[in-house]
C-alpha distance (Angstrom), angle and dihedral (degrees) to the residues before:
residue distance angle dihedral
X1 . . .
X2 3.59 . .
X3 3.92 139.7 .
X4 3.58 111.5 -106.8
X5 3.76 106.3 -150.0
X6 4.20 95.3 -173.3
X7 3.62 87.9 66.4
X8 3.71 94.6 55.3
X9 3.80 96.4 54.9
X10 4.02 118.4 122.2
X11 3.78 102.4 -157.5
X12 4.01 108.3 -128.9
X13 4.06 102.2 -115.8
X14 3.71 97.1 46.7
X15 3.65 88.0 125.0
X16 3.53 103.9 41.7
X17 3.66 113.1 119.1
X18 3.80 121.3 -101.1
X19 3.69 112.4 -113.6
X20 3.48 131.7 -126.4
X21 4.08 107.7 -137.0
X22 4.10 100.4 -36.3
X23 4.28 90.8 -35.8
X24 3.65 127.3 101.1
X25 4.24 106.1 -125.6
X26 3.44 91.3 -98.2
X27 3.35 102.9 58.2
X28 3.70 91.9 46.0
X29 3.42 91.8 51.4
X30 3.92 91.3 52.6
X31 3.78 92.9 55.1
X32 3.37 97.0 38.8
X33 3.88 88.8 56.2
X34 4.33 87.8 48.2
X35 3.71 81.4 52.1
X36 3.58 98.9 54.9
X37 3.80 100.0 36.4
X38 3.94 84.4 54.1
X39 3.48 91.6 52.6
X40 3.63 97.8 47.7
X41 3.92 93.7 46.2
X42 3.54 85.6 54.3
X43 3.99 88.7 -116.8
X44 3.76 91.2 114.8
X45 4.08 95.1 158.7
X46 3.78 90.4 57.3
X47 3.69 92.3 43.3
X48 4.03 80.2 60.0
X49 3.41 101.1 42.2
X50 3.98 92.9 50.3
X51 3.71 85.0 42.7
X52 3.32 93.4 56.3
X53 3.45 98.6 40.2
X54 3.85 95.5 51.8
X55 4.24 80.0 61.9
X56 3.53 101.5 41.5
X57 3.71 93.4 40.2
X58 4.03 94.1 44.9
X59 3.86 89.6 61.9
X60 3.94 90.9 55.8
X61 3.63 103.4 40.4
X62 4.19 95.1 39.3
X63 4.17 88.6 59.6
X64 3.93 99.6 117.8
X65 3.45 100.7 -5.1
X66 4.08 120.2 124.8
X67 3.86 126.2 -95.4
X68 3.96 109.7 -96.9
X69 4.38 86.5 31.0
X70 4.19 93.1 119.2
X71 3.93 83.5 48.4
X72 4.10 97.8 62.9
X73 3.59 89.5 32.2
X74 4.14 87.8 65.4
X75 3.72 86.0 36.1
X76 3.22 101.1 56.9
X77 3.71 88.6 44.5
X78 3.75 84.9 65.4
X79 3.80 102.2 -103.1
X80 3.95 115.1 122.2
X81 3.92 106.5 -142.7
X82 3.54 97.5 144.3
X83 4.25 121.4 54.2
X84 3.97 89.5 -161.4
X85 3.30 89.0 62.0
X86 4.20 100.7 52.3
X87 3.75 90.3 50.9
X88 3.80 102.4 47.0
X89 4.08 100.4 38.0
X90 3.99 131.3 34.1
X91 4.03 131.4 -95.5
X92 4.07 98.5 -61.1
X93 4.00 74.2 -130.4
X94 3.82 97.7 61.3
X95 4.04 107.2 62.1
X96 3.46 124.4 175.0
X97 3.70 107.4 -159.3
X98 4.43 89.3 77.4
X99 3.62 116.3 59.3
């Protein structure tokens, strides 16, 4: 009997998100949320144009940037989207290289 090493192979973007059209979930989620809050404030064609900008603009500025980059961006904006992230760094408020 002999080890069969092609059965034992973890393909390398198992984990990679699934997207939602051509967008990452975050991303989506982001202009989505413009959407909505331009919708509610009765501002819908700003809503869109953020919206759409968010998508457009994601494309351009994610070329050659590292998986999980959109993530600390918003975190270090202050919003928690990600629990991994609040348990294994400090507050993005509380930063320790300005004293």
């Amino acid at each position: 009997m002999s080890f069969d090493a092609q059965s034992h192979i973890v393909p390398q973007k198992l984990e990679d998100p699934i997207p939602v059209l051509f967008w990452t979930p975050t991303e989506f989620t982001l202009a989505l949320s413009f959407m909505g809050f331009g919708l509610i404030m009765d501002l819908w064609p700003v809503g869109m144009a953020l919206a759409t900008a968010v998508l457009l603009g994601s494309r351009y500025l994610s070329r050659g940037a590292k998986r999980g980059a959109v993530q600390h961006l918003l975190y270090s904006l202050g919003l928690r989207i990600d629990n991994a992230l609040t348990t294994q760094f400090p507050p993005a408020w509380t930063n320790d290289f300005i004293h």
